[in-house]
C-alpha positions in Angstrom: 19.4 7.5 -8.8 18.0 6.8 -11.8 15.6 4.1 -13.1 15.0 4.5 -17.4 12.3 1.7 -18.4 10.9 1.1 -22.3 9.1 -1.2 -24.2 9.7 -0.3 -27.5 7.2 -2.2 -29.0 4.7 0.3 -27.9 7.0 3.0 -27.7 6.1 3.8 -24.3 9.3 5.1 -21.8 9.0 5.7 -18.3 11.8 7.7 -16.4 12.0 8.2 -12.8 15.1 10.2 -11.5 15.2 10.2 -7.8 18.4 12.4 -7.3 17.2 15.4 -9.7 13.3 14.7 -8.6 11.9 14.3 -11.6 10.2 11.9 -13.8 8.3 11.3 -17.0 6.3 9.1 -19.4 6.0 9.5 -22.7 3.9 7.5 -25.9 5.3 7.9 -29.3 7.4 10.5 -28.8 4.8 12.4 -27.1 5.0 13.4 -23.2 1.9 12.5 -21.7 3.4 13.1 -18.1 6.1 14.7 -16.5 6.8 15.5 -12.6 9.6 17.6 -10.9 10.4 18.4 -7.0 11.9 21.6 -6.0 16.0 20.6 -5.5 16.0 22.1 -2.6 13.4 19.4 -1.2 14.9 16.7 -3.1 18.5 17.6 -1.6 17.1 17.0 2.0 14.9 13.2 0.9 18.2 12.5 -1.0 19.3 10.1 1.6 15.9 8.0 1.2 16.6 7.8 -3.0 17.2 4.2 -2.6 14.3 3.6 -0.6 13.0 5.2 -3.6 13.7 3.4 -6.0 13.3 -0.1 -4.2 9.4 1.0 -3.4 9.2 2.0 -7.3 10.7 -1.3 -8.6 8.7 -3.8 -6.3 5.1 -1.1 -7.3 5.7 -1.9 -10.6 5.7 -5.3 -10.4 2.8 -5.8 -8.1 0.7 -3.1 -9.9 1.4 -4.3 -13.3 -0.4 -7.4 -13.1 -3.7 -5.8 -11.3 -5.8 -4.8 -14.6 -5.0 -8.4 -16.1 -5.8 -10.2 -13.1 -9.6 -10.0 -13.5 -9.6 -11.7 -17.0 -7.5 -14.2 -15.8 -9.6 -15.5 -13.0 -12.6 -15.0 -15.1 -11.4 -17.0 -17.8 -10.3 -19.4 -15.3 -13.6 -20.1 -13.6 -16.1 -19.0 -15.7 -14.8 -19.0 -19.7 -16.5 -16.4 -22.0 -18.5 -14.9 -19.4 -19.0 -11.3 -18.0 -20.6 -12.2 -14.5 -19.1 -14.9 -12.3 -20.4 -14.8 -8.8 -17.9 -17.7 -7.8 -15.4 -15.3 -9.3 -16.3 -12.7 -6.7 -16.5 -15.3 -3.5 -13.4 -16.5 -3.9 -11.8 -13.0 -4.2 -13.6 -12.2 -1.3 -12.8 -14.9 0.6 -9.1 -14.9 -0.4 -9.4 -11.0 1.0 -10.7 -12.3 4.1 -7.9 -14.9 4.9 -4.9 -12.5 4.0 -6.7 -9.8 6.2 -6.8 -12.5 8.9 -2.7 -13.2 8.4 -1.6 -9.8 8.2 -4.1 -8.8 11.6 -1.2 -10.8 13.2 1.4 -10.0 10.9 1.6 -6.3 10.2 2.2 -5.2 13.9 4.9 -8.1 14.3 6.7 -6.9 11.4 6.9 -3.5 12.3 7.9 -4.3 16.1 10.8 -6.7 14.7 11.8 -3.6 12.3 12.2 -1.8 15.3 14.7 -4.0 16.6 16.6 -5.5 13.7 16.0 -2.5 11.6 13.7 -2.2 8.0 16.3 -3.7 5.4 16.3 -7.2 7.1 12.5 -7.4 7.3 12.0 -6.1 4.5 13.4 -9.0 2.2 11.0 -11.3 3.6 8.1 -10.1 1.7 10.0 -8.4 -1.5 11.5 -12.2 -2.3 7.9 -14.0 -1.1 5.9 -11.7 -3.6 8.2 -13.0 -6.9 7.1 -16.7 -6.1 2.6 -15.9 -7.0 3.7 -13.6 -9.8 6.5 -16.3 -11.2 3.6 -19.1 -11.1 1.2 -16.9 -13.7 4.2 -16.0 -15.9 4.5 -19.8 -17.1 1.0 -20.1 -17.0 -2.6 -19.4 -17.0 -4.5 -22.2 -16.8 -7.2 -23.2 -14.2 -5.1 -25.5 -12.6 -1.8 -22.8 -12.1 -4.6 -20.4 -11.5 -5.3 -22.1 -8.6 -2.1 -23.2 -7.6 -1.3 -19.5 -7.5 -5.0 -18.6 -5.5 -3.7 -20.8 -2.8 0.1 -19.1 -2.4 -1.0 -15.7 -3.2 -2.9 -16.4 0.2 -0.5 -17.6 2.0 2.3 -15.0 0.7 0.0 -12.5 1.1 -0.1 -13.1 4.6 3.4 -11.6 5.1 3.7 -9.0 1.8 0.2 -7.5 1.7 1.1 -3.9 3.1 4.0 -5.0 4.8 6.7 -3.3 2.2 4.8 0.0 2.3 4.6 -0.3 6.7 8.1 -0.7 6.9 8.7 1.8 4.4 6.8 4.6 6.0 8.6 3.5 9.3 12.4 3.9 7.3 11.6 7.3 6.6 10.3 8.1 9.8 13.3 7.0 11.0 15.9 9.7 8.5 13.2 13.0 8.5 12.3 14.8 10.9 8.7 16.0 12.5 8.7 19.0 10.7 9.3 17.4 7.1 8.0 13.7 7.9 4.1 15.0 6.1 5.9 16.2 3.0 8.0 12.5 3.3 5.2 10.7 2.9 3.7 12.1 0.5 6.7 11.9 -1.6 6.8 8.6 -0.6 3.3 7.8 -2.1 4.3 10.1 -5.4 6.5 7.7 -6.0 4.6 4.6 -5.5 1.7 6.1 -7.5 4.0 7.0 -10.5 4.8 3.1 -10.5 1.3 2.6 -10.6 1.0 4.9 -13.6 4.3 3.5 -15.4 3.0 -0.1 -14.1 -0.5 -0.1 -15.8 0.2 1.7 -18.5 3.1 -0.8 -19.7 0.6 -3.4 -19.2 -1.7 -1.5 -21.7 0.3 -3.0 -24.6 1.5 -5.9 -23.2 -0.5 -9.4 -23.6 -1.6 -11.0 -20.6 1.5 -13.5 -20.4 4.4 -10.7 -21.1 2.4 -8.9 -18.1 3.3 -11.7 -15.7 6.5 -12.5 -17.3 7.7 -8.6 -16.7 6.2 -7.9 -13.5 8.2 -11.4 -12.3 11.0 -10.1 -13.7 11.5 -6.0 -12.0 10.1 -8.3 -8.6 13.3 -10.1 -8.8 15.4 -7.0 -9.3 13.3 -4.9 -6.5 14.6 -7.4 -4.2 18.1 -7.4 -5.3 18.6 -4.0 -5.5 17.5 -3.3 -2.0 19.7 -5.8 -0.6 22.7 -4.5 -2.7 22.0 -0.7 -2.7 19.6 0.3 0.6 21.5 0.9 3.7 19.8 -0.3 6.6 18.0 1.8 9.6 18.3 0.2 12.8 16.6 1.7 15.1 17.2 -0.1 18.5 21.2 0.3 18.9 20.9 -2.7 21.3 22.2 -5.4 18.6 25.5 -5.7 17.4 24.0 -7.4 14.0 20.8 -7.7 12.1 19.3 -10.4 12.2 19.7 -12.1 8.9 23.6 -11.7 9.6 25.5 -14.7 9.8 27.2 -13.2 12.5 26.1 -13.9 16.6 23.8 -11.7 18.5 25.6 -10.0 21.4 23.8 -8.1 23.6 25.4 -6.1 26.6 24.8 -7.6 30.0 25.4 -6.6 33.4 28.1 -9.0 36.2 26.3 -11.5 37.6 23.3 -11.4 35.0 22.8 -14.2 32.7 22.2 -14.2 29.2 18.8 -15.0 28.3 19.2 -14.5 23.9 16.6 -17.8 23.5 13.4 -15.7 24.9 14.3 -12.0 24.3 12.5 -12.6 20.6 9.9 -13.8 21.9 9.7 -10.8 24.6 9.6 -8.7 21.3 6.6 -10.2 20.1 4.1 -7.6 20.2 1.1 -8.7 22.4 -2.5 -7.3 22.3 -1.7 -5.8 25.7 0.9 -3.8 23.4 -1.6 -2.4 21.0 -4.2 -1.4 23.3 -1.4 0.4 25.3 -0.4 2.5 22.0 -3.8 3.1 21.3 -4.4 4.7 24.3 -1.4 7.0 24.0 -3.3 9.6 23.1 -7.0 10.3 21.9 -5.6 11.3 18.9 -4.0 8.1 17.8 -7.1 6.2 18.6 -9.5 8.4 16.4 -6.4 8.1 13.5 -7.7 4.3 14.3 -10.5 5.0 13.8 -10.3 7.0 10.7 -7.6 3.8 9.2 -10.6 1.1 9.8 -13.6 2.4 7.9 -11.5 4.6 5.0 -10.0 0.8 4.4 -13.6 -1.0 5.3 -14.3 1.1 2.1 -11.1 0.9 -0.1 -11.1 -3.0 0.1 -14.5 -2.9 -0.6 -14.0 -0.9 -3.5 -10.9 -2.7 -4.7 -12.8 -6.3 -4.5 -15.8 -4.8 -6.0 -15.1 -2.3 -8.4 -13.8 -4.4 -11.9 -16.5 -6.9 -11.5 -18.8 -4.3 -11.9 -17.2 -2.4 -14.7 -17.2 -5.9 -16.7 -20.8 -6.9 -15.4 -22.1 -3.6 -16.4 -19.5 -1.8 -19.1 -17.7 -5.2 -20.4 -14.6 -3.7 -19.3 -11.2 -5.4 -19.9 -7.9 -5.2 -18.8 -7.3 -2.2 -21.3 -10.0 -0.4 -19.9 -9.2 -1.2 -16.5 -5.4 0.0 -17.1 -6.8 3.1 -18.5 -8.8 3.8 -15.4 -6.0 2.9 -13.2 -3.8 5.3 -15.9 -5.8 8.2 -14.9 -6.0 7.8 -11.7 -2.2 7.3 -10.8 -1.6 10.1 -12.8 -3.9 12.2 -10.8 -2.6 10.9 -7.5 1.3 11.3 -8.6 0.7 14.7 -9.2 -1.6 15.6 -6.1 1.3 14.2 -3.7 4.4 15.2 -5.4 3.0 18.3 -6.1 0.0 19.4 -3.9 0.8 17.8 -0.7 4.0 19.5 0.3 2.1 23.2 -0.6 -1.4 21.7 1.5 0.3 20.4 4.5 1.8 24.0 5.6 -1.2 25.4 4.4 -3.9 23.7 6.1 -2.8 21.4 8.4 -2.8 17.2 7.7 -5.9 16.8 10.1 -8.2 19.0 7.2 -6.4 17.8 4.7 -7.7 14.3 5.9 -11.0 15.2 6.0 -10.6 17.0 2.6 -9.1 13.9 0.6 -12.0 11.7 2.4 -15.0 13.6 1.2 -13.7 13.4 -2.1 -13.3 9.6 -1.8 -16.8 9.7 -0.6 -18.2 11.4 -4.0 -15.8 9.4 -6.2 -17.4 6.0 -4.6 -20.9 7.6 -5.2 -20.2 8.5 -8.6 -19.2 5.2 -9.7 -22.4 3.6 -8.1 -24.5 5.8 -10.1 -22.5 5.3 -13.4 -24.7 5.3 -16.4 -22.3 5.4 -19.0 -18.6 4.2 -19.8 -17.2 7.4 -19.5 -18.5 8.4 -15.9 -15.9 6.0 -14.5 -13.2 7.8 -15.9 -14.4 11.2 -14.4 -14.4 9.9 -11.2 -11.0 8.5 -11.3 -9.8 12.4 -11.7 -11.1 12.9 -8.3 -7.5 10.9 -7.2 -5.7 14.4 -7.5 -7.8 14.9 -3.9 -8.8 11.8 -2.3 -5.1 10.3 -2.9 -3.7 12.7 -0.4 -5.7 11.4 2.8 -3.7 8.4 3.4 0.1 10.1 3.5 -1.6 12.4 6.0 -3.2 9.9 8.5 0.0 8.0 8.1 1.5 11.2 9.3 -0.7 12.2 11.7 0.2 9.0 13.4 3.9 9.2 12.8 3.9 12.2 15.2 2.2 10.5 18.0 4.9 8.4 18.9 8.8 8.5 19.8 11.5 7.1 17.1 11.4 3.9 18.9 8.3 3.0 18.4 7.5 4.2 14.7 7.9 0.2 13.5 5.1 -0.7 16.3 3.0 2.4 15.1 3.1 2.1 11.9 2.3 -2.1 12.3 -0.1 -1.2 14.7 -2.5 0.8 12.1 -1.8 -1.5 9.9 -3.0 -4.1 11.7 -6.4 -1.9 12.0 -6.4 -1.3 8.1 -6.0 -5.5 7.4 -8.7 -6.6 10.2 -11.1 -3.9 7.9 -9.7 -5.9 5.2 -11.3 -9.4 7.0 -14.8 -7.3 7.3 -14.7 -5.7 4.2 -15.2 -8.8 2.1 -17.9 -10.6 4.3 -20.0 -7.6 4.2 -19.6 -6.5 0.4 -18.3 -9.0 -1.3 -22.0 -11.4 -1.1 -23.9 -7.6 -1.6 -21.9 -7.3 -5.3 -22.7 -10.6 -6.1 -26.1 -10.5 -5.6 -26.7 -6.9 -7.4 -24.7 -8.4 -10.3 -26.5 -11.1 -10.8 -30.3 -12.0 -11.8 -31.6 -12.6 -8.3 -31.1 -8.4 -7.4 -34.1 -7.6 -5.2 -34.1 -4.4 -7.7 -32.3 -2.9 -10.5 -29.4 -1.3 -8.8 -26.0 -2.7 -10.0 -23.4 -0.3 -8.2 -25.6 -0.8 -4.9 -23.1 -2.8 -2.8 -20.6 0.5 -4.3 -23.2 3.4 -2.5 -22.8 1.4 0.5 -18.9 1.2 0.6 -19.2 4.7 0.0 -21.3 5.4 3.2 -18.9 3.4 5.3 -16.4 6.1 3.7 -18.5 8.7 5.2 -18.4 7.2 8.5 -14.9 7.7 8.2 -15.0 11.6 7.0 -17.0 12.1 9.9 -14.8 10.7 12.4 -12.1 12.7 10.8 -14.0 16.1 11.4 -13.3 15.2 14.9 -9.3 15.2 14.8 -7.9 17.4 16.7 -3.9 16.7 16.4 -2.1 16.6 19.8 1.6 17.8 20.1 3.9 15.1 19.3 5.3 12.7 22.0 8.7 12.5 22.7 10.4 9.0 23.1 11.4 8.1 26.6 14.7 6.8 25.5 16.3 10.2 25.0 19.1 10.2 21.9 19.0 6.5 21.9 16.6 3.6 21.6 17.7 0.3 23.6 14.9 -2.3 24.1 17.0 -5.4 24.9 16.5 -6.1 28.6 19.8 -7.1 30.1 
């Protein structure tokens, strides 16, 4: 499978091969990255290359438009300036509401994946993300600005980590234990070499052909993943998915009556179902721990970081897609690369504790910034702290039977959006105040050293990992959940 993008305007090609396992972008003839997998490891992922490519597509769209986005809400509610505290409360508080939705969502989207498999769940969120994106392609101004605040929100509810869940769960479902580490990270190369072919393309693109674009491969994610991706159903106890047109039939027993209009609702996970899989093993619960306060901090990070780059550097959307640049980079290489050598070499549980020290002294390194280029530097440490979440995703993974990888997966999930409701009450008012003229004392990146403590929470908590032997499902070969 191969994807061969240009702009040739800028001269900039980006060429992802799934099939050979390798990839490359160049600028003016010039290489500035290139990746390759072994074949031998490519030949055994090659039945998850349209997986592949569908996560690739619908990254680059949703990446593209992440260095222009803070110019465009600046200039919405505060024209020609470099501080907007309103700016940064309603970010916040948009964080804080799709948190809220995707608490509920995540772990009822990966316990319906479990039952009427990843491809019909998945379209839900690939065709909801086109609609925010479609709204800032025809325009910019504070009143579609804010038509697109409110349905970002409410899309976000359903999309917001939802493709990437139910992608981890699909390959979970087609690679085995001993592989599934090397999967993931693989899995996260890929995303992170849209990220690099995403911001870089948005580089030399103006801020309207940046929305226009990413609009544009959004549509064609979703089109090529209903066309091309073969589905994974799990649970063998429906004849059809569920966005067939075709009837449910579901095996009964004589003298047993059907009962199709509350078995969905018996699939709805409850909050007796979560506690139950987080008490599985001690294992899963500390991964739980782990997933809350490394995504306390990322969110934290992510809602903070370019308001602070403009407030103190006067950063712009070039300079943010530089930094982003760098860092994707780093990360593609670290988990195409590094990961699959790490894993067997050290285990995922140190290699999670490894990746989330580094996180730790990126974070602090960008509080303490005293000069444009420092920022820059710490985005390099990616090639490290980028490898942590493939492994905690893996780590879980193994803690659970096939049947239940949808409901694991949606479970941490879950974890990692409710940190994404806290996140934003706690840092969101800190920034603001540091950045602005009412700071008790001259420390910009403050509200940064603290999202970088709650990282160190999380290192800590990952020392104490010690990685149980994996659970085998109850269910035997097969996975039946429809009570009869």
């Amino acid at each position: 499978m191969i994807l061969h993008y240009s702009l040739k305007s800028s001269n900039i090609c980006c060429f992802l091969s799934v099939s050979s396992g390798f990839c490359f972008i160049s600028f003016g003839g010039s290489v500035l990255f290139s990746c390759g997998l072994a074949r031998e490891n490519m030949e055994k992922l090659s039945g998850l290359s349209h997986l592949f490519m569908t996560i690739f597509l619908h990254n680059f769209s949703t990446f593209m438009v992440i260095p222009a986005i803070t110019d465009v809400t600046m200039s919405a509610l505060c024209p020609g300036r470099d501080e907007c505290s309103l700016a940064i409360y309603l970010s916040g508080f948009q964080q804080a509401i799709i948190g809220l939705g995707t608490l509920v969502m995540m772990p009822l989207v990966g316990n319906l994946s479990d039952k009427y498999g990843r491809k019909a769940l998945l379209t839900v969120p690939m065709s909801l993300t086109i609609i925010p994106l479609g709204i800032l392609a025809y325009s910019r101004d504070r009143n579609f600005f804010y038509a697109y605040y409110v349905v970002r929100t409410l899309t976000a509810m359903v999309c917001e980590g939802s493709v990437h869940c139910l992608a981890l769960a699909y390959v979970a479902d087609n690679v085995s234990e001993g592989r599934r580490a090397s999967a993931f990270g693989v899995l996260s190369g890929i995303g992170s070499s849209a990220f690099v072919c995403g911001t870089l393309s948005t580089r030399f693109l103006s801020t309207s052909s940046t929305f226009q674009v990413a609009a544009s491969v959004a549509v064609i994610a979703a089109v090529y993943m209903r066309v091309f991706l073969p589905d994974s159903v799990v649970d063998d106890g429906l004849s059809a998915p569920i966005l067939s047109k075709d009837k449910l039939h579901i095996t009964q027993s004589d003298g047993e009556s059907n009962r199709n209009g509350t078995l969905v609702l018996k699939r709805m996970p409850s909050l007796e179902d979560m506690v139950s899989l987080l008490n599985t093993s001690s294992t899963f619960s500390q991964a739980a721990v782990v997933s809350f306060f490394s995504n306390l901090a990322d969110f934290g990070l992510h809602g903070s970081m370019m308001y602070y780059l403009k407030a103190r550097f006067h950063f712009n959307k070039d300079q943010f897609a530089d930094l982003m640049v760098i860092s994707g980079i780093a990360g593609t290489i670290s988990q195409l690369f590094l990961m699959p050598t790490l894993v067997p070499a050290l285990g995922e549980a140190k290699l999670l504790s490894v990746g989330l020290l580094f996180s730790c002294a990126h974070m602090f390194l960008y509080s303490i910034a005293w000069s444009f280029w420092v920022p820059y530097v710490a985005a390099m440490f990616s090639v490290i702290f980028s490898l942590a979440h493939p492994c905690m995703r893996s780590i879980v993974s193994k803690q659970v039977g096939s049947c239940e990888q949808g409901m694991a997966q949606g479970c941490i999930s879950g974890i990692c959006s409710f940190a994404g409701v806290v996140s934003p009450l706690a840092f969101s008012p800190l920034t603001a105040l540091f950045l602005s003229d009412r700071a008790p004392f001259n420390f910009p990146g403050f509200s940064i050293m603290c999202i970088g403590f709650a990282m160190m929470i999380a290192f800590v908590q990952s020392m104490m990992i010690r990685v149980a032997p994996p659970l085998i499902s109850n269910g035997g070969g097969g996975c039946n959940h429809a009570e009869v």
